[in-house]
N, C-alpha and C positions, 0 to 999 in steps of 0.2 A: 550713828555712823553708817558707812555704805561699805560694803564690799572693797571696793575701790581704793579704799584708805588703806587696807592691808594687802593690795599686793602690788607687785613690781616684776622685771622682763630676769628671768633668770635664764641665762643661757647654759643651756645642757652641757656645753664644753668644761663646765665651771660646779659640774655636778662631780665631788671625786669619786671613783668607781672603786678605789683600791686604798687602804691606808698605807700614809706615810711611814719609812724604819730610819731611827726608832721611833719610840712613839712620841717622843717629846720634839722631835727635831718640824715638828706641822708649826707653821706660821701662827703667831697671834697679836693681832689687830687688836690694840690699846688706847683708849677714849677716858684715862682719867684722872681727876685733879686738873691744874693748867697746865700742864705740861703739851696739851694740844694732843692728836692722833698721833701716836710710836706704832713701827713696824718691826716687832720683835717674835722672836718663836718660843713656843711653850715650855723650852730648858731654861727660859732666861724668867718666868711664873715669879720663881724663889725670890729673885732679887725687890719682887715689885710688892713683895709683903712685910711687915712690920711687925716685932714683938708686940704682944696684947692683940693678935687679929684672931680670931676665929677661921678655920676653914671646914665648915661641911661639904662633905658629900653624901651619895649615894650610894648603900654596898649591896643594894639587891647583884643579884644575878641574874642570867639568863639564861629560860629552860631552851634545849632543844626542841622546841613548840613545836614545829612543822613535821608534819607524819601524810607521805604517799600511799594512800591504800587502794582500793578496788571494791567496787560494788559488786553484788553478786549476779548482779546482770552483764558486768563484764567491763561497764565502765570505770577512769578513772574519779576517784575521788582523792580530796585533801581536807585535812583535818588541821587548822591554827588555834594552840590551847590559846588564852588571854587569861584566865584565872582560874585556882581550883575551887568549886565550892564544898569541899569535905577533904577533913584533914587524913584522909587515905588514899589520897590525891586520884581517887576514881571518877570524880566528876565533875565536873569542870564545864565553865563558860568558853565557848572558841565561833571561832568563825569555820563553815565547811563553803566546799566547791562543792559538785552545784547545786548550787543552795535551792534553788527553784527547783531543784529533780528530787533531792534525795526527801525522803517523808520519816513522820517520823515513828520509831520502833525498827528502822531499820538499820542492817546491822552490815559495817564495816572491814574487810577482811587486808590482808599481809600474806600473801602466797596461799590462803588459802584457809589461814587462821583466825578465827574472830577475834577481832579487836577494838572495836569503837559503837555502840549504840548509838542513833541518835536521837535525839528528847526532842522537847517544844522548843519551841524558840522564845527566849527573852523579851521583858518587857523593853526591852531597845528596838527591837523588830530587825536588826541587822546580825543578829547572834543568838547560838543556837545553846540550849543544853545538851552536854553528851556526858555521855560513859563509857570510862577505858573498862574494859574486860578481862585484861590480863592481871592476874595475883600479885604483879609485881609493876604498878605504874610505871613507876618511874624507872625502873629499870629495862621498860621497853621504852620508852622515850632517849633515853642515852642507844639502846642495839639500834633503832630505825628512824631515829628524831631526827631532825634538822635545823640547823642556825636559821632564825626566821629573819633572814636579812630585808630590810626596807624594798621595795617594790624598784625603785629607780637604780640598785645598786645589781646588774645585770651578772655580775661574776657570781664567782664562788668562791669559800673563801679556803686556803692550805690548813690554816694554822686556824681552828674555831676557838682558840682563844684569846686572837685578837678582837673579837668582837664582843669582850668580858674586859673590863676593870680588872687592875692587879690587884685590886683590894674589895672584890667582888666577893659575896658571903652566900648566901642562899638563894638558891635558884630555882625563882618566881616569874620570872618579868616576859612577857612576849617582844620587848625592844629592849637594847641599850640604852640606858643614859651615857647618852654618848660624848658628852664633852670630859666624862670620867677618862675616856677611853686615850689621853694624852698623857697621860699620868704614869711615870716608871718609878720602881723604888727608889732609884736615887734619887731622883726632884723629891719625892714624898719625905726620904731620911734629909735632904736640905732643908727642905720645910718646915720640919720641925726642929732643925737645928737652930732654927733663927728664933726661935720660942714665939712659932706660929701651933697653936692646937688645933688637929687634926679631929673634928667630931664625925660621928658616922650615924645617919637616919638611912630610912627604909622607906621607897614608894613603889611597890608593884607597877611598872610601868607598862602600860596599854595600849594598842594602836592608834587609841583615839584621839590620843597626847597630840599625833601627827597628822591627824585626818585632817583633810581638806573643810573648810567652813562652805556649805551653802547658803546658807540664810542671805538673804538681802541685805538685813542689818548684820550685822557679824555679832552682836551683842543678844541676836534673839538665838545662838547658839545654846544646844542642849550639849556639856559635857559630859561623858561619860564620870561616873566614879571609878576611883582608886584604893584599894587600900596604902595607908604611911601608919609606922611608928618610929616616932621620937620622945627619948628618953626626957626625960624631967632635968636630968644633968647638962643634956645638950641646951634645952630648954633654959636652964639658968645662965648656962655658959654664953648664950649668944645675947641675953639680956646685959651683960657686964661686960662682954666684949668691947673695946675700942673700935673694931669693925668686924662686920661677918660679910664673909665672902663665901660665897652658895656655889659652889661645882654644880652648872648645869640649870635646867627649868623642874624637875623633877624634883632635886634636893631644895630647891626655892620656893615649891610648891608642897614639899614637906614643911618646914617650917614654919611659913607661913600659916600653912592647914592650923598647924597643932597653935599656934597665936591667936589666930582670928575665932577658931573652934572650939577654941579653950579644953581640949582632949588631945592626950597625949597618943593614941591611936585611933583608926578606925575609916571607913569612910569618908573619902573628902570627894566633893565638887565644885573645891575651890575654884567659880571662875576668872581668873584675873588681868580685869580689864583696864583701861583707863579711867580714870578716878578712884582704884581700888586706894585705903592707905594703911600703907606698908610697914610692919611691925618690927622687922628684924636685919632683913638682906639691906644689906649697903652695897657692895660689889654683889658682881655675878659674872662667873666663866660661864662659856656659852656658845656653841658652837652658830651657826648660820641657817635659818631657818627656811623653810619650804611659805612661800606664798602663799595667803590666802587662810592662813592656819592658826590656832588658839596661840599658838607659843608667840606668833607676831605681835597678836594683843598683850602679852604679857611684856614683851620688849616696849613694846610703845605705853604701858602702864610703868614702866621703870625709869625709861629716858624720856619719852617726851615722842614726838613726831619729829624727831633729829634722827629717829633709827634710821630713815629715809635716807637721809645725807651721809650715814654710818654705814650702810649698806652700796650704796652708785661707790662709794670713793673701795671699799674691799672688791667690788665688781671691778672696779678701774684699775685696780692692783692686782688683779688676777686671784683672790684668794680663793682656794676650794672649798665649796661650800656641802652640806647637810652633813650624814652620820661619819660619814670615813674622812670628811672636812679640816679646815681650821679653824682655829677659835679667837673670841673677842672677849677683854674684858670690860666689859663697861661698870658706871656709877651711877647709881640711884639721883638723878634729879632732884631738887629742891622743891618742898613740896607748899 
């Protein structure tokens, strides 16, 4: 493959800065069975599911990652958790600003208070190990954290629990699985009104989900890992399902993992390309992805190189595109 294959002209007007209210009322762009492309929005989901369908999602949460601090030389510094490695959430894998200044054993302050160590850097060579300082992690992450909003999304946001799932459980994740983020209780109580099951997996989700692809080939990509746990019950449920329909790249990449891995947790580097084959997802909700990026190869391992044609005709319809976005549901291609 070349570079080239995975990307396309997305114009910045068409990047949403803000999400839609409420949440279900954002557009969604429909590609499936024959019924040709429907232009319908994310309240009208419900209608488009069938008793015996499966729907997983994703119930991570999302930490207040982002932390402003001060070096003791007077400059600023920024600290982005991505994963803890100790369950007393003191240490942790993150990305710092600036990375080329700060060294390491050096120690991060908050008006004046020590709070962040910083270690080696990872064998990724783009992320650092640190250590929180304070007795109480995570409770300094909620008084001085911050929603680590995507790079392109320029505001702030009122309400930081728009940028959390209503059905959001533990908070891990350095990003939203953000096509969770259309989902209100009521669609969720119709959903399962219709005797659609609601299953709920676990993927710590990491910047890298969204990192831009350099490689020449896009196939010599190194993915970051992730931790996912899926239950053995989800596990059975989508094996007997009549369809499993995946909320998002994350909850598709859980499932997937714990099939192809045959482990119900742990590590995955699942990277899923063209000619991957696909064990469980049949739909997939999904918002609109960023050019040039692993989640394109995973759209183009699911439908084919139509994502192409699926993508100009949503640009030609004006639909808003990445985290604050609308969404598509497409169909697993015949393999």
């Amino acid at each position: 493959m070349q570079l080239s294959d995975i990307d396309y002209e997305l114009p910045e007007s068409l990047i949403a800065q803000k999400p839609v209210e409420p949440r279900d009322s954002a557009r969604l762009f429909v590609d499936v069975g024959s019924h040709g492309i429907r232009h319908l929005h994310v309240s009208d989901f419900d209608s488009l599911l069938e008793p015996g369908d499966v729907l997983v999602v994703n119930d991570t949460r999302v930490l207040p990652a982002r932390i402003h601090l001060q070096r003791r030389t007077g400059g600023a510094a920024e600290i982005l958790l991505l994963e803890q490695r100790t369950e007393d959430h003191r240490e942790w894998e993150a990305m710092v600003k600036p990375a080329r200044k700060l060294k390491e054993g050096e120690i991060l302050e908050y008006f004046g208070k020590r709070v962040v160590r910083i270690g080696s850097r990872t064998e990724a060579g783009d992320t650092f190990n640190i250590e929180i300082l304070d007795e109480d992690p995570m409770g300094l992450l909620q008084r001085i954290g911050t929603m680590p909003l995507p790079p392109y999304i320029r505001g702030s946001l009122v309400d930081q629990e728009r940028y959390q799932t209503v059905y959001s459980r533990r908070a891990a994740s350095a990003a939203a699985p953000t096509a969770g983020l259309h989902f209100t209780p009521e669609l969720m109580a119709r959903i399962e009104a219709k005797g659609v099951q609601v299953l709920k997996v676990e993927l710590i989700v990491g910047l890298d989900t969204f990192k831009p692809i350099s490689a020449d080939d896009p196939l010599d990509h190194v993915i970051h890992s992730e931790y996912y746990n899926v239950s053995q019950e989800v596990l059975d449920a989508c094996a007997s399902a009549s369809r499993v329909i995946a909320v998002g790249t994350t909850a598709t990449r859980a499932i997937e993992s714990a099939a192809t891995r045959g482990e119900l947790s742990g590590r995955t580097n699942l990277f899923i390309t063209p000619g991957y084959k696909w064990k469980h997802v049949d739909l997939m909700l999904t918002n609109f992805h960023l050019p040039r990026t692993s989640l394109l190869l995973m759209i183009e391992s699911f439908v084919g190189v139509k994502w192409r044609d699926l993508y100009e005709t949503a640009i030609a319809e004006k639909y808003r595109f990445l985290s604050f976005g609308d969404a598509m549901l497409i169909e697993r291609s015949g393999e």
